[in-house]
DRENPA-3360 file (N, C-alpha, C; in nm, 2 decimals, always signed):
BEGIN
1 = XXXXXXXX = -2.64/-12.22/-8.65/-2.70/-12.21/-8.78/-2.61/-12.28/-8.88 ~ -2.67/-12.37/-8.90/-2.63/-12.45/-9.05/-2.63/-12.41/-9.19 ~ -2.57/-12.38/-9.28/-2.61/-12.35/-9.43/-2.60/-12.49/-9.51 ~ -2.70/-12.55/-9.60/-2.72/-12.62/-9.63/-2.68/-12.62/-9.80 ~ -2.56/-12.65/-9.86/-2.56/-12.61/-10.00/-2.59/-12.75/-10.08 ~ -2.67/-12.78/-10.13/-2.67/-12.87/-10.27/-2.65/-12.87/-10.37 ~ -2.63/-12.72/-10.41/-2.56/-12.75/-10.55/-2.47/-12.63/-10.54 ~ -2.37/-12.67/-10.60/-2.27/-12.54/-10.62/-2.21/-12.56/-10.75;
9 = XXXXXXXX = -2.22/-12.40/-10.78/-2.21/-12.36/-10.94/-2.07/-12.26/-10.89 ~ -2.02/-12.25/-11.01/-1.89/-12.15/-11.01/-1.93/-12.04/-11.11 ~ -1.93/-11.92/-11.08/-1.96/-11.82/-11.11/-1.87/-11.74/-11.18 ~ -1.85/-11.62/-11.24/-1.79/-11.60/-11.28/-1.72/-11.46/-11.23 ~ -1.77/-11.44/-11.16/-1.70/-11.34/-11.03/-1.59/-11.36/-10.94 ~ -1.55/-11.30/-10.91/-1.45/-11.26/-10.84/-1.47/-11.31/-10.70 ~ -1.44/-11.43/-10.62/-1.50/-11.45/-10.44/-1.48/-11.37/-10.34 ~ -1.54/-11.29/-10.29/-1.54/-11.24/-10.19/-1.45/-11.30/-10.08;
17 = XXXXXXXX = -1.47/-11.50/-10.08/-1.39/-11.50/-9.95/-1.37/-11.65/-10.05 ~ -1.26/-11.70/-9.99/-1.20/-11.81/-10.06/-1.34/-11.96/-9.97 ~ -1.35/-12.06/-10.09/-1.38/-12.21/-10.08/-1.34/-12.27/-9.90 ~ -1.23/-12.25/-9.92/-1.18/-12.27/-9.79/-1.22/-12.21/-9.67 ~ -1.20/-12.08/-9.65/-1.24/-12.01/-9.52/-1.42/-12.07/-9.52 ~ -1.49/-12.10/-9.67/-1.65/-12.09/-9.59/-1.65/-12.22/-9.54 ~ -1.56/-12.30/-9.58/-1.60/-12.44/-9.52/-1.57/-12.46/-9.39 ~ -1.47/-12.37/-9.33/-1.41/-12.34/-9.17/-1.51/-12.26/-9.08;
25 = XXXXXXXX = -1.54/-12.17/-9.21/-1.64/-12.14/-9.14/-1.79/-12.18/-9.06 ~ -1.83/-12.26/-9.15/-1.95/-12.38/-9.12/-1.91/-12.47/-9.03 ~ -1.82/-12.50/-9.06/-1.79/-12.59/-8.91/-1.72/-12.55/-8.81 ~ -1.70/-12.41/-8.76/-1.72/-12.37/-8.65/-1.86/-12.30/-8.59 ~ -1.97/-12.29/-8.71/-2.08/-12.29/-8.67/-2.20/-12.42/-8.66 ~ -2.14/-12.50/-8.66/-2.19/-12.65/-8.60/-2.20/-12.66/-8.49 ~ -2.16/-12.61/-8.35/-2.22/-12.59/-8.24/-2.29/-12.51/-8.21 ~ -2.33/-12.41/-8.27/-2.43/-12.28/-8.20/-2.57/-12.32/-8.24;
33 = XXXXXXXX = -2.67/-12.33/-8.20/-2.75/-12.35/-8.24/-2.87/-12.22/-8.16 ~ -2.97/-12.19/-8.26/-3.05/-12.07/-8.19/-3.23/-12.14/-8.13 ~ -3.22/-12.09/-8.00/-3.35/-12.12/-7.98/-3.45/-12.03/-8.00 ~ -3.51/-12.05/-8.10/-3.64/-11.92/-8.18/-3.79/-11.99/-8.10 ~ -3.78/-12.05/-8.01/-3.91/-12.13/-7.93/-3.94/-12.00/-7.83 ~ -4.08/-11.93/-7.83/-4.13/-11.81/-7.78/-4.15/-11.90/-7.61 ~ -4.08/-11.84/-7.51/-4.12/-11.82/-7.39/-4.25/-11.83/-7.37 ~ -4.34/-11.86/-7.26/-4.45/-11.87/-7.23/-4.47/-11.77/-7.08;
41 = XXXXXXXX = -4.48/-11.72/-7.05/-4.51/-11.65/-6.93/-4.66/-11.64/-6.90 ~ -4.68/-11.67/-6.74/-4.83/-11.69/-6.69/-4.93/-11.59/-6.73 ~ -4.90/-11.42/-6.73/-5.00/-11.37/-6.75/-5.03/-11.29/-6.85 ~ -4.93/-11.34/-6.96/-4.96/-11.27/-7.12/-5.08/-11.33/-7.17 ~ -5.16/-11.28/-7.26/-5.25/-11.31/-7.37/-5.40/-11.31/-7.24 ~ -5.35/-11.29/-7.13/-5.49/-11.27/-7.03/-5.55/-11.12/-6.99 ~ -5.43/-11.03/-7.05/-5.45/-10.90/-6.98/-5.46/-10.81/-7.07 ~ -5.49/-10.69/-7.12/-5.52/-10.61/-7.18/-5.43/-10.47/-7.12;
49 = XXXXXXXX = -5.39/-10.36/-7.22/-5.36/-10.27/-7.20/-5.44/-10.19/-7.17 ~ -5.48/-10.09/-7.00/-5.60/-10.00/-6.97/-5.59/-9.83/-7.01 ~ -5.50/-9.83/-7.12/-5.47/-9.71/-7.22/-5.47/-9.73/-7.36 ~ -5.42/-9.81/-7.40/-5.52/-9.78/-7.56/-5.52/-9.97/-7.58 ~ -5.55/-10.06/-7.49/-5.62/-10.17/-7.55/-5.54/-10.30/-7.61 ~ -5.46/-10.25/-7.63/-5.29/-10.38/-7.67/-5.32/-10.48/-7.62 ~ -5.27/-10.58/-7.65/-5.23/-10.69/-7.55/-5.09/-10.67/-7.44 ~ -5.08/-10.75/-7.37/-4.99/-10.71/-7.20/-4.87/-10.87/-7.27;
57 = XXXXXXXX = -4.76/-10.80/-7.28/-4.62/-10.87/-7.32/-4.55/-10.86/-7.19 ~ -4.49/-11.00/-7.18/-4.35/-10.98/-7.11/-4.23/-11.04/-7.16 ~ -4.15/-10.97/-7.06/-4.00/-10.99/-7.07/-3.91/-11.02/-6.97 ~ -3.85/-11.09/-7.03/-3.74/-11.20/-6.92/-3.58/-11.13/-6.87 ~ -3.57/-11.10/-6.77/-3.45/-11.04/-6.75/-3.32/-11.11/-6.66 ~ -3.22/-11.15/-6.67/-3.15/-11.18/-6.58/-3.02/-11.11/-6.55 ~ -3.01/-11.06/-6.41/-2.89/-11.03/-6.35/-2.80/-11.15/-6.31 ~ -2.64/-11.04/-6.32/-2.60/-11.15/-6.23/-2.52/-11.04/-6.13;
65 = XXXXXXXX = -2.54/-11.12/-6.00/-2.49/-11.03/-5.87/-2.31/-11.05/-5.85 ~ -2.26/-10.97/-5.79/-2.13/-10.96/-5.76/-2.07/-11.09/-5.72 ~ -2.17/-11.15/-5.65/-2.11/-11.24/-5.58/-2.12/-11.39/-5.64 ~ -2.19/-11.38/-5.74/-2.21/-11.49/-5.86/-2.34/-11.55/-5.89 ~ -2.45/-11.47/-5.77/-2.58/-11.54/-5.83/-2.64/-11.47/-5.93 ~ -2.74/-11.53/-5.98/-2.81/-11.49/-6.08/-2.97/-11.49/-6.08 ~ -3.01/-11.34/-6.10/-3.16/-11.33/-6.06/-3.24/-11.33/-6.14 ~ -3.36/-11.40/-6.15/-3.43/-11.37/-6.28/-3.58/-11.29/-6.21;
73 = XXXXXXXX = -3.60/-11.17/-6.33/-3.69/-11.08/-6.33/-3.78/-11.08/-6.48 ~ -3.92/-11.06/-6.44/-4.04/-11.07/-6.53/-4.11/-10.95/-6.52 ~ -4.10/-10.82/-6.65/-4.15/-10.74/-6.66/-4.29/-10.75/-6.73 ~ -4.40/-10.72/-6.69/-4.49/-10.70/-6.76/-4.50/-10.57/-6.85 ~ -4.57/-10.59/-6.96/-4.60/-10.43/-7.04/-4.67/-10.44/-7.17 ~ -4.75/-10.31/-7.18/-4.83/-10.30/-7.34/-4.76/-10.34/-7.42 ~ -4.78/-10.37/-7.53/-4.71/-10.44/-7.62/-4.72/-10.33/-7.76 ~ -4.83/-10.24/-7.71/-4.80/-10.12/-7.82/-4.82/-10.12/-7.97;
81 = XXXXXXXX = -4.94/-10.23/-7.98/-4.96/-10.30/-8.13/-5.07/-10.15/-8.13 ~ -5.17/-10.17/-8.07/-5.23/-10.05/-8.14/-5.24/-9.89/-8.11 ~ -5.11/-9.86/-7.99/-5.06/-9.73/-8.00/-4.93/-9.76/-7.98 ~ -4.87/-9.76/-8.14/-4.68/-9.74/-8.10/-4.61/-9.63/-7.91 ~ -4.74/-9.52/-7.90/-4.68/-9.42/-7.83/-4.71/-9.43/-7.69 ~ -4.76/-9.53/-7.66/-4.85/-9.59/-7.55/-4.77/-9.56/-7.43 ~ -4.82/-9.52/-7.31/-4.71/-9.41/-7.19/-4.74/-9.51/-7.08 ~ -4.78/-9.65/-7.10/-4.86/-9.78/-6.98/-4.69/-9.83/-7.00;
89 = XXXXXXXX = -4.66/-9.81/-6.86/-4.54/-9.85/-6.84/-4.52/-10.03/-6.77 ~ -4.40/-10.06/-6.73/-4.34/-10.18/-6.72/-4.39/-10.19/-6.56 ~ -4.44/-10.33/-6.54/-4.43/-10.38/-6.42/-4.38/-10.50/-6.39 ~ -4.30/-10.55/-6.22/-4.26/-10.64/-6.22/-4.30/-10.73/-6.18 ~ -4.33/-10.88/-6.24/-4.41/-10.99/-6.21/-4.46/-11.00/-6.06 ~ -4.40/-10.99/-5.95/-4.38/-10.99/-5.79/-4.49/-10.88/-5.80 ~ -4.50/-10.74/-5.83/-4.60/-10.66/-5.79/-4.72/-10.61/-5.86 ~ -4.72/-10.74/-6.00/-4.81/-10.80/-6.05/-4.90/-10.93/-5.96;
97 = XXXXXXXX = -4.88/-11.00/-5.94/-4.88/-11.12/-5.87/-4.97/-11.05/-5.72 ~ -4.91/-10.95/-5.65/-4.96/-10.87/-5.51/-5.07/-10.81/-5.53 ~ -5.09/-10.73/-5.64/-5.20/-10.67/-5.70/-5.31/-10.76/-5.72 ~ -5.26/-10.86/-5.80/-5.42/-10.95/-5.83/-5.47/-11.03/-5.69 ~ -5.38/-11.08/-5.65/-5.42/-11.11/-5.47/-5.51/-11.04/-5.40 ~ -5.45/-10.91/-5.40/-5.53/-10.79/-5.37/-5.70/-10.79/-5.39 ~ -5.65/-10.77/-5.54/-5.82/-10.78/-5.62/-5.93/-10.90/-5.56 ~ -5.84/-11.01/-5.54/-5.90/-11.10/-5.50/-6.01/-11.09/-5.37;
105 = XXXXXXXX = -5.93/-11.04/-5.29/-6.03/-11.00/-5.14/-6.12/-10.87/-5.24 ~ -6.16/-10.83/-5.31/-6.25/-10.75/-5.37/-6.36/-10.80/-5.46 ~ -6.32/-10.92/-5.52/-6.42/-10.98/-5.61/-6.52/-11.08/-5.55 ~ -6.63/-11.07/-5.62/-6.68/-11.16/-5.58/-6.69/-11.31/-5.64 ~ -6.72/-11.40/-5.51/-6.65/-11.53/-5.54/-6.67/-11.56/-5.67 ~ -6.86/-11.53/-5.70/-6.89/-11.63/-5.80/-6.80/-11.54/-5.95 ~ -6.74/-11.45/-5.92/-6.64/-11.40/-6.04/-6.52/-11.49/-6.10 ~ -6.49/-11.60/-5.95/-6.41/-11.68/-5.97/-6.37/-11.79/-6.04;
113 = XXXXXXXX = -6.48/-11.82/-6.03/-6.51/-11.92/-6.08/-6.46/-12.06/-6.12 ~ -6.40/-12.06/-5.92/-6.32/-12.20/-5.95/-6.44/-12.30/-5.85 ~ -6.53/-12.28/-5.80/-6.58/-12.40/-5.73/-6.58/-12.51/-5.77 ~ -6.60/-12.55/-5.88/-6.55/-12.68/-6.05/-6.42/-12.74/-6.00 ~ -6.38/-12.65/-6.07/-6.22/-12.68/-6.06/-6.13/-12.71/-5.87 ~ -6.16/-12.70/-5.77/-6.14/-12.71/-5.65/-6.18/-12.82/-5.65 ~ -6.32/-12.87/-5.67/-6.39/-12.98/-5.63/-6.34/-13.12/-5.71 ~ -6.32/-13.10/-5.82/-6.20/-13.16/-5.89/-6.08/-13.19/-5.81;
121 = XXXXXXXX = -6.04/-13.11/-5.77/-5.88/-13.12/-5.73/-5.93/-13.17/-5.58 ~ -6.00/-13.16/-5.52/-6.02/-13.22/-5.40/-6.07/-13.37/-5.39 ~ -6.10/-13.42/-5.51/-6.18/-13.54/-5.54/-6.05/-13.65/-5.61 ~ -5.92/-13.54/-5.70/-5.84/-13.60/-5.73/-5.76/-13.66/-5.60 ~ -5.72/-13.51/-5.51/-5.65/-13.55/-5.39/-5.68/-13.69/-5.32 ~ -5.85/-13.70/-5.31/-5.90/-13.79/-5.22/-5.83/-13.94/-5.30 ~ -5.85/-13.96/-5.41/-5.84/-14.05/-5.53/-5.69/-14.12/-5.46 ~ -5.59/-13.98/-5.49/-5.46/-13.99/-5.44/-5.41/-14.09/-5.30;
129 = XXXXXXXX = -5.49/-14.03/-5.23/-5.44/-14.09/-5.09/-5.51/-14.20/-5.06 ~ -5.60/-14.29/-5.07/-5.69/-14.37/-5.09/-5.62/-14.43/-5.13 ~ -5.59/-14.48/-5.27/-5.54/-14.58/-5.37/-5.39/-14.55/-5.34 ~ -5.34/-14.47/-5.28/-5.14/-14.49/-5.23/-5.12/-14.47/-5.13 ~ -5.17/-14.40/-5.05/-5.14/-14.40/-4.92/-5.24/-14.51/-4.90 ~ -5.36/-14.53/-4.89/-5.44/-14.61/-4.82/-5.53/-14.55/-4.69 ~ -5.55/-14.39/-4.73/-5.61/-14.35/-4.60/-5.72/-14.36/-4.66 ~ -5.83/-14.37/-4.58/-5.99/-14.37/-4.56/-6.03/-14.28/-4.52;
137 = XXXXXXXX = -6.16/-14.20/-4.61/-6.26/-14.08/-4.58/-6.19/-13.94/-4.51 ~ -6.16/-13.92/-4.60/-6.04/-13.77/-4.60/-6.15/-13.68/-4.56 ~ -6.14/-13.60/-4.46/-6.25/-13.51/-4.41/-6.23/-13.35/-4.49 ~ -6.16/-13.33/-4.55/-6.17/-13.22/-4.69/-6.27/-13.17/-4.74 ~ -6.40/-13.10/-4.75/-6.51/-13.10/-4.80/-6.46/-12.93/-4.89 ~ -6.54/-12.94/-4.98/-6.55/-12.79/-5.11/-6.58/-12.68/-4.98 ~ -6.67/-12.68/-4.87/-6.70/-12.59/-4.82/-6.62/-12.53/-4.70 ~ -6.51/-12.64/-4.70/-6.35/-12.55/-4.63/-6.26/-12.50/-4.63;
145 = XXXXXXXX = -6.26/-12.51/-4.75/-6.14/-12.44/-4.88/-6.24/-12.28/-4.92 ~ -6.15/-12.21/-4.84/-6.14/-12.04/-4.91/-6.13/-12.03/-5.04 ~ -6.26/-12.01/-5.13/-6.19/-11.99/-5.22/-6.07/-11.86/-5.25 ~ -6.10/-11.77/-5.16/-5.99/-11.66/-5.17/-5.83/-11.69/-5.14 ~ -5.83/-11.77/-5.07/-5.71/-11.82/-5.06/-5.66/-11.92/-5.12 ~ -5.71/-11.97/-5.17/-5.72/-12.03/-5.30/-5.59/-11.98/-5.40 ~ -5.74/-11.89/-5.42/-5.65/-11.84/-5.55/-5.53/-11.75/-5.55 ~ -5.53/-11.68/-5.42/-5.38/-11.61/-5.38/-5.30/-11.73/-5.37;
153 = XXXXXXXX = -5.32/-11.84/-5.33/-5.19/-11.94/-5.34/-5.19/-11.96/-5.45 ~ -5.26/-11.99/-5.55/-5.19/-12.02/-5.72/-5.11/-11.87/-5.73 ~ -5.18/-11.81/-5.73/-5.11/-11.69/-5.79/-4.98/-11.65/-5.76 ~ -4.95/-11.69/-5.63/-4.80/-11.72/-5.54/-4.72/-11.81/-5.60 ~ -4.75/-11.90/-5.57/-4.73/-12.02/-5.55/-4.76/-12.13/-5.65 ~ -4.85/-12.07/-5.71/-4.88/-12.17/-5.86/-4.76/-12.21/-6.00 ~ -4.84/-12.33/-6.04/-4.72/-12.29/-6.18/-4.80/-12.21/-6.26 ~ -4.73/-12.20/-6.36/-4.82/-12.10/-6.49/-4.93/-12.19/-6.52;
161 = XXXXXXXX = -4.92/-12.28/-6.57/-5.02/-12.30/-6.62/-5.11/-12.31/-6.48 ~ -5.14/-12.32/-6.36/-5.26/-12.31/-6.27/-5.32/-12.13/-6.28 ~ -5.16/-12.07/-6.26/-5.23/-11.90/-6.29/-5.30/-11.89/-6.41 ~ -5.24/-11.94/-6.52/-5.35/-11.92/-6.68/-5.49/-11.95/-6.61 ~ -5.47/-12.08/-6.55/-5.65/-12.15/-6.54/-5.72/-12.07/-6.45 ~ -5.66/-12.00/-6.38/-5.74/-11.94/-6.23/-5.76/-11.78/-6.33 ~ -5.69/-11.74/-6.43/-5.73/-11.60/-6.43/-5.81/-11.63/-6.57 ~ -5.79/-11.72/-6.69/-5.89/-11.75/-6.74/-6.06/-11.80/-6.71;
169 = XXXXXXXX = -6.06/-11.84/-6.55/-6.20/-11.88/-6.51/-6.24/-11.75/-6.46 ~ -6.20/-11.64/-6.43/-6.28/-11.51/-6.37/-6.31/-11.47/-6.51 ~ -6.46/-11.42/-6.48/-6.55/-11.39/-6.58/-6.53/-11.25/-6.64 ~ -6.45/-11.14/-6.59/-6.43/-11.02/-6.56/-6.28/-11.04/-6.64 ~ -6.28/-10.87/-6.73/-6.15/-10.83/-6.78/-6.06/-10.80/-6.71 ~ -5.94/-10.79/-6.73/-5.82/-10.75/-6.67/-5.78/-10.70/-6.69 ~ -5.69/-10.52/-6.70/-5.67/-10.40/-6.71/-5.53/-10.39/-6.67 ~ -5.40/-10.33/-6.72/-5.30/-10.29/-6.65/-5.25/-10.14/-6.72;
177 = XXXXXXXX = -5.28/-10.06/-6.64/-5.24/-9.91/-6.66/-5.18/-9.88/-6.55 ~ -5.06/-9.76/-6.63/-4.98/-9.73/-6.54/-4.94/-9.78/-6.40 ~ -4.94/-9.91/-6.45/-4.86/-10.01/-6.32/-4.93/-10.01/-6.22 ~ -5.07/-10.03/-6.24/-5.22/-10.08/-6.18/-5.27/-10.18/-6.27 ~ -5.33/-10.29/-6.19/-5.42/-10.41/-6.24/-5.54/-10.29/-6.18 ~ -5.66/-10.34/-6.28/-5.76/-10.34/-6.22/-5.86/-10.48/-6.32 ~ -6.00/-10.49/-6.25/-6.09/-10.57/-6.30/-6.21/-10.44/-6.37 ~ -6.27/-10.51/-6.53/-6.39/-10.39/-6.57/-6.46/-10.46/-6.58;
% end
């Protein structure tokens, strides 16, 4: 953090800290700089609190192990905008992530609502190998691709932004109470 002074007046008080120390001061705060850029995490702003209705916040956690690695953990949780006292506790991304997979073998396809979007991605693939590789008539069709496995591999295996698109296209809300997903 920088302080930026353009004009400086002398006052008629007594200084707190001498001319000098603030200018030592400033320039040993010329290296710190703060990153106030909000984190993005895959399944905030998609999920709803299933006790009083909040939106579902996370939080970024890192250990570090004895032996010098360093783990990173993603808690999901109510965010408690419209019950300060809200008792929907913390879950962790991994048994977030297992849960909606879950759901998945429960919903029905057309809930999914990625046939679009697959058939896209299979027509880009084709595009791909065709024009760089040079293969001819990729035998791939929409109707061999699960869509249920599908979408457990994004949800695994995806980046964020694929999980945003795969849980933005289900037509159905998403619920997390007491460290349960459900769909309403």
């Amino acid at each position: 953090m920088t302080i930026l002074i353009q004009h400086l007046s002398q006052g008629k008080h007594t200084p707190i800290i001498t001319k000098e120390l603030f200018d030592k001061v400033q320039e040993s705060l010329v290296g710190y700089s703060t990153n106030n850029a909000s984190k993005e995490f895959a399944f905030t702003k998609l999920m709803t609190c299933g006790l009083c209705g909040s939106g579902i916040t996370a939080d970024e956690k890192f250990k570090k192990q004895e032996n010098g690695n360093v783990h990173r953990y993603v808690y999901y949780g109510c965010s408690k905008f419209r019950d300060l006292n809200c008792k929907s506790g913390y879950m962790k991304e991994e048994d977030l992530i297992e849960q909606l997979a879950e759901l998945m073998n429960e919903i029905h396809l057309d809930e999914i609502g990625m046939k679009g979007k697959i058939k896209d991605e299979i027509e880009r693939h084709k595009k791909f190998e065709s024009g760089l590789l040079g293969v001819k008539n990729t035998a791939v069709k929409i109707a061999d691709i699960d869509i249920r496995n599908y979408a457990k591999y994004v949800l695994r295996d995806g980046t964020i932004a694929e999980k945003r698109e795969l849980l933005t296209c289900m037509r159905s809300k998403i619920t997390m109470a007491e460290k349960q997903i459900k769909i309403v």
